[in-house]
C-alpha positions in Angstrom: 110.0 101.5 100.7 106.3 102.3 99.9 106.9 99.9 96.7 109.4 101.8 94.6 111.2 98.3 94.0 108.7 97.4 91.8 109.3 100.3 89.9 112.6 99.1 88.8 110.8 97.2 86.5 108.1 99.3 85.7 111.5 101.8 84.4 113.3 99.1 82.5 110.0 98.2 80.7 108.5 101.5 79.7 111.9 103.1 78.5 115.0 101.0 79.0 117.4 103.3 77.5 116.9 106.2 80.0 116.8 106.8 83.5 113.7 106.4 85.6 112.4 108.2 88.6 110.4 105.6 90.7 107.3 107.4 92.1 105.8 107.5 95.8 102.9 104.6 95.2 100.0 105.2 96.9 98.8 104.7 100.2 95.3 103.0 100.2 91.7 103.3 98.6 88.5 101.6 97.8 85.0 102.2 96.5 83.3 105.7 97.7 86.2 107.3 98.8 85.5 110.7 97.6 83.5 111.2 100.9 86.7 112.2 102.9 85.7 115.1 104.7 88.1 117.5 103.6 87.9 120.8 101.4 89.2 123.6 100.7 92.8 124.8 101.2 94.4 122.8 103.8 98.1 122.9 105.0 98.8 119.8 105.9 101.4 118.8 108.4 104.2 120.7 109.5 107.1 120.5 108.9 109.9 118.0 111.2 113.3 119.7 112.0 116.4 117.6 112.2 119.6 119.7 113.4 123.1 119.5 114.2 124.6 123.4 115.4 123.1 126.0 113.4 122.5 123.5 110.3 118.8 122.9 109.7 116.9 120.0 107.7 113.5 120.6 107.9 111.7 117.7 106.3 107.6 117.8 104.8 106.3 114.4 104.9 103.9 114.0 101.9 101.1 111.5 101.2 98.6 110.2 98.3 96.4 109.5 97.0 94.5 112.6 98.2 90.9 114.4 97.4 91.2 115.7 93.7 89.4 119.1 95.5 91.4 119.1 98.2 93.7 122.1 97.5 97.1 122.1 99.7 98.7 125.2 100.9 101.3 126.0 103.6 103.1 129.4 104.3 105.4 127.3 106.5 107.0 125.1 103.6 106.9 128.6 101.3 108.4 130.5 103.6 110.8 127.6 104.9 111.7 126.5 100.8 112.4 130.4 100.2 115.1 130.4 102.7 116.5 127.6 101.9 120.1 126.3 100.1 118.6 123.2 98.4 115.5 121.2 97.8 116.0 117.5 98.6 114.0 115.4 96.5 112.2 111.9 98.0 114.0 108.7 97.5 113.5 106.5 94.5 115.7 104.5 91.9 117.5 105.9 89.0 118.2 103.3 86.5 119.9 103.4 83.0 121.0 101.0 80.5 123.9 101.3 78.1 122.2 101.9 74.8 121.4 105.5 73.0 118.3 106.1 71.0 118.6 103.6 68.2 119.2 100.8 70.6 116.4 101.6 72.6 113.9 101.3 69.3 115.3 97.8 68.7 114.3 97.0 72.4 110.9 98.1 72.0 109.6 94.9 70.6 110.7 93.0 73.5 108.7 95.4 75.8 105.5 93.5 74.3 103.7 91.4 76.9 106.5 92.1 79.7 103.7 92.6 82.6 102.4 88.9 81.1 103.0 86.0 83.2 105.4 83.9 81.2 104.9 80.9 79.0 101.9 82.2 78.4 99.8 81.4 81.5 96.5 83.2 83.1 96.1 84.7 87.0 94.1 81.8 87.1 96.6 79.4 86.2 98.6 81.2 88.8 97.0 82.3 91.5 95.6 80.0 94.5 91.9 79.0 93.7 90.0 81.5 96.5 92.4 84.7 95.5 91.1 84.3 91.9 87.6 84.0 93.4 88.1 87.0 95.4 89.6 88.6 91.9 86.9 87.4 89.8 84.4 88.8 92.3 85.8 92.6 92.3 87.1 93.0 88.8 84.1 93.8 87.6 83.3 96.8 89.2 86.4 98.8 88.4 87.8 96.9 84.9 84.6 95.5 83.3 85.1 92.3 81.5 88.6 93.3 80.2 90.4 90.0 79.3 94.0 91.2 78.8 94.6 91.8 82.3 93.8 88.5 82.8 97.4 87.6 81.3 99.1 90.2 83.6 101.7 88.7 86.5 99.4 89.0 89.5 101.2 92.6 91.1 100.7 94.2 88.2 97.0 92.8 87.9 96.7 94.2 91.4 98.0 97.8 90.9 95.6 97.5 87.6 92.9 97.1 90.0 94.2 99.4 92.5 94.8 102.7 90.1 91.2 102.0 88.6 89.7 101.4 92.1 91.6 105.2 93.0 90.0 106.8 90.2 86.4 105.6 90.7 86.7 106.9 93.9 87.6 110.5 93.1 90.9 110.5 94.4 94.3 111.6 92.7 97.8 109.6 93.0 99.2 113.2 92.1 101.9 114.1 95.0 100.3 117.3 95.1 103.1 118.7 97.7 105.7 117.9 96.1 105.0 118.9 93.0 104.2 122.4 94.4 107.6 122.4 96.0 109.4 121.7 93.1 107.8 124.0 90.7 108.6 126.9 94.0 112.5 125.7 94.1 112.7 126.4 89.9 110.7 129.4 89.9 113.4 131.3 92.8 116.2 128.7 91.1 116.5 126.7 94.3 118.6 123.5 93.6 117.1 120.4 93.4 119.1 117.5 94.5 118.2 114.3 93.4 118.8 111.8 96.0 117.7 108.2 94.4 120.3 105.2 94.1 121.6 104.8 90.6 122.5 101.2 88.8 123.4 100.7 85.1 121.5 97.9 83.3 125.1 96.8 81.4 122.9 94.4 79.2 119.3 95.4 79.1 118.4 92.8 76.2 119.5 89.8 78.5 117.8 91.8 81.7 114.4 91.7 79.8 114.9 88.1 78.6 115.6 87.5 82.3 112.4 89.3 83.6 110.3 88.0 81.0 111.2 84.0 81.5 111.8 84.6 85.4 109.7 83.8 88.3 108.4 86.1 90.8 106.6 85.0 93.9 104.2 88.1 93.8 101.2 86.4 94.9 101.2 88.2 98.9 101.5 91.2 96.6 98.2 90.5 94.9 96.3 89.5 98.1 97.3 93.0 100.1 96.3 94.8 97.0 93.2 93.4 96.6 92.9 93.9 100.9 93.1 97.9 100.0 90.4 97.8 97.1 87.9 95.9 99.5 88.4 97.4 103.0 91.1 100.3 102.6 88.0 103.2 103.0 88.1 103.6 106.3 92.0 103.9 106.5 92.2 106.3 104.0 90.0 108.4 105.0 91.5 108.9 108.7 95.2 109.0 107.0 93.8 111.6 104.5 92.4 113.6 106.8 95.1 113.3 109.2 97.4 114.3 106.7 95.4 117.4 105.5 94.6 118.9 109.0 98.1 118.1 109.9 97.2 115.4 112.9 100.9 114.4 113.4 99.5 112.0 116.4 96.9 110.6 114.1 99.9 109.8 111.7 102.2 108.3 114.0 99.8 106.3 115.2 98.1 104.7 111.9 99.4 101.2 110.9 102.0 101.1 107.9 100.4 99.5 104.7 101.7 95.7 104.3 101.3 96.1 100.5 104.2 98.4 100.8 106.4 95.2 101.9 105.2 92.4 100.6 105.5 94.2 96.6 108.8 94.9 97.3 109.9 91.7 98.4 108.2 90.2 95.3 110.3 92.7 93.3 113.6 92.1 95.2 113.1 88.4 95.5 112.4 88.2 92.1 115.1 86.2 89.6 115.5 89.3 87.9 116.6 91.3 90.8 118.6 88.4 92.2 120.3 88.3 88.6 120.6 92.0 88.8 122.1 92.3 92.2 119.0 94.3 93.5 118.5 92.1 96.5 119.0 95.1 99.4 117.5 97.7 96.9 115.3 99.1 99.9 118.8 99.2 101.8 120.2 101.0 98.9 117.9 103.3 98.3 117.5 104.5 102.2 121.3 104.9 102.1 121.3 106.9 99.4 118.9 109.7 100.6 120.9 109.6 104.0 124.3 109.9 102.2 122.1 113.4 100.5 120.7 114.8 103.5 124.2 114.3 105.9 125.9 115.8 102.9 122.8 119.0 102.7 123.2 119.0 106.6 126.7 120.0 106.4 127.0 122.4 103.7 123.9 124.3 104.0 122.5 126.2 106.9 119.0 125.1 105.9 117.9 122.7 103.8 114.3 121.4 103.0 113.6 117.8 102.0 110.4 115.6 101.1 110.0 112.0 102.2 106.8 109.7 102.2 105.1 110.1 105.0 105.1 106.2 105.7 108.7 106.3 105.1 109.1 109.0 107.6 107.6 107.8 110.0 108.4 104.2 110.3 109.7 102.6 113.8 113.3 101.7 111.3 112.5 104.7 108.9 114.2 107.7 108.6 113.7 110.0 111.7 114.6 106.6 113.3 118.1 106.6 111.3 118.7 110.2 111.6 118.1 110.5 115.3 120.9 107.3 115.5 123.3 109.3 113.8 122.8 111.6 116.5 120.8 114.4 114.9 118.4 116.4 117.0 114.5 115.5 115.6 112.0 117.6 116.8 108.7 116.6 115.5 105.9 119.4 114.4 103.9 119.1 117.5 107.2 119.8 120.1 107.7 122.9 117.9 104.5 123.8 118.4 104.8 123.7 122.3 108.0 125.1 122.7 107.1 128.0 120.3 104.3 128.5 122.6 106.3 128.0 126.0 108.7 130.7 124.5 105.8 133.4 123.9 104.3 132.5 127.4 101.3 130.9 125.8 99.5 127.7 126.6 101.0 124.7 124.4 98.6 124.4 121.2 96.8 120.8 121.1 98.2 117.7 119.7 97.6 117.7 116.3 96.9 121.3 115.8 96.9 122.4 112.2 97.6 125.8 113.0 101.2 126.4 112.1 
């Protein structure tokens, strides 16, 4: 679920007392990655159509990090937003605990050191000897000699490492298509449906204790994080330049990110989850955004909607769950060639980015 587990606890320590949207992580990056080779205004990918009658779900499969020049514009999703009856927005978590304002100022000291390991331990009191070699050898470059990270759980040492290692490189974790899309839909007063799974923290002083003291088995995590920082240029490039020239074959055909999995089974697995009931959150979350989009698909004659592209794509993702429902999912490219069957013309290539 592109690691928005994770984010559970990311929301319950940054603001316990309201809820929390968990963000698309990213997809991969390294040193020297601002010499993707894109520029400009680029549209991206089209968009896929998923249909049952005269009902219309047309979904725009987003992606970061991106190029911070890299400007993104598409008349299709525009035109396509404009005409439709509601804005689905990508799945996440909502989560909110039972205390108002005052409550959540009393919590705030307990917020202190809740990314530390506990008992006061070190990654390397934690971490197997050669991943804090490999650690020690690339923190350097992208944190300096910073020692408080050095008390972090090992994920969130790795996503440390990972943001920095993003920005050095001149890209931007800014979902830059969906926030266009959602500024379009309240400009022309579109609806905006929120779509993430929502659980109540009944007792978020005891669910912090519970994190804090907990164990979490996060060290995979750390090792497929610290995989993208050393050798994730060459993947991002080809998936960022896939994604802006709108390559839909290129897409389908790239390898999911493992760091995706393995952080959210650290997450899931973790005590606090377990304690939490959070085990299937991934589950949970997926349902929710299908419960959305079968409820859009029969209300609204067109609907537009905004899933990861990882997500989207995914043999068990969610084209695979909508076509079992029985949908009809027509991918950008089979548009493309029966639009041009239709005007006589010869089929455009695979991949096209005209749209």
């Amino acid at each position: 679920m592109r690691m928005r587990a994770w984010g559970v606890v990311l929301g319950l320590a940054a603001t316990p007392a309201f809820a929390q949207v968990i963000p698309a992580p990213a997809a991969s990056a390294a040193k020297n990655l601002a010499t993707v080779v894109v520029s400009g205004e680029l549209p991206g990918p089209g968009l896929w159509k998923v249909s049952r009658g005269d009902h219309v779900l047309w979904i725009l499969g987003t992606l970061t990090p991106l190029p911070k020049k890299m400007q993104w514009q598409s008349k299709q999703v525009s035109d396509t937003e404009l005409a439709a009856q509601a804005v689905l927005l990508p799945p996440g978590v909502k989560m909110d605990a039972k205390v108002g304002f005052f409550g959540s100022l009393l919590l705030l000291p307990r917020l202190i050191g809740i990314r530390n390991n506990p008992d006061g331990k070190h990654l390397a009191d934690v971490l197997p000897a050669a991943d804090y070699a490999r650690w020690q050898a690339i923190k350097p470059r992208y944190l300096g000699t910073s020692r408080g990270v050095e008390k972090f759980r090992p994920m969130f040492a790795g996503f440390k490492l990972y943001d920095a290692a993003v920005k050095d490189a001149g890209l931007d974790d800014t979902d830059v298509a969906s926030e266009l899309v959602r500024k379009l839909a309240k400009k022309h007063d579109i609806p905006l449906v929120d779509t993430s799974y929502k659980f109540t923290v009944a007792n978020p002083k005891q669910a912090l204790a519970e994190f804090r003291h907990g164990s979490m088995n996060d060290t995979a995590c750390f090792e497929e994080l610290l995989d993208r920082v050393e050798h994730g240029v060459p993947r991002m490039q080809a998936r960022a330049n896939a994604w802006a020239t709108g390559d839909v074959d290129a897409l389908v055909a790239m390898p999911r990110d493992s760091a995706e999995g393995r952080c959210t089974d650290a997450v899931t697995g973790a005590d606090f989850a377990r304690q939490q009931g959070l085990q299937d959150l991934p589950a949970k979350i997926m349902q929710s955004w299908m419960d959305a989009a079968g409820k859009a698909l029969a209300e609204h004659r067109s609907t537009l909607a905004m899933l990861p592209m990882g997500d989207l794509l995914a043999p068990d993702g969610y084209l695979a769950r909508l076509k079992a429902q029985g949908y009809a999912v027509e991918s950008p490219d089979a548009q493309d060639a029966a639009a041009a069957a239709d005007d006589g013309d010869e089929p455009a290539p695979a991949g096209s980015a005209a749209r």
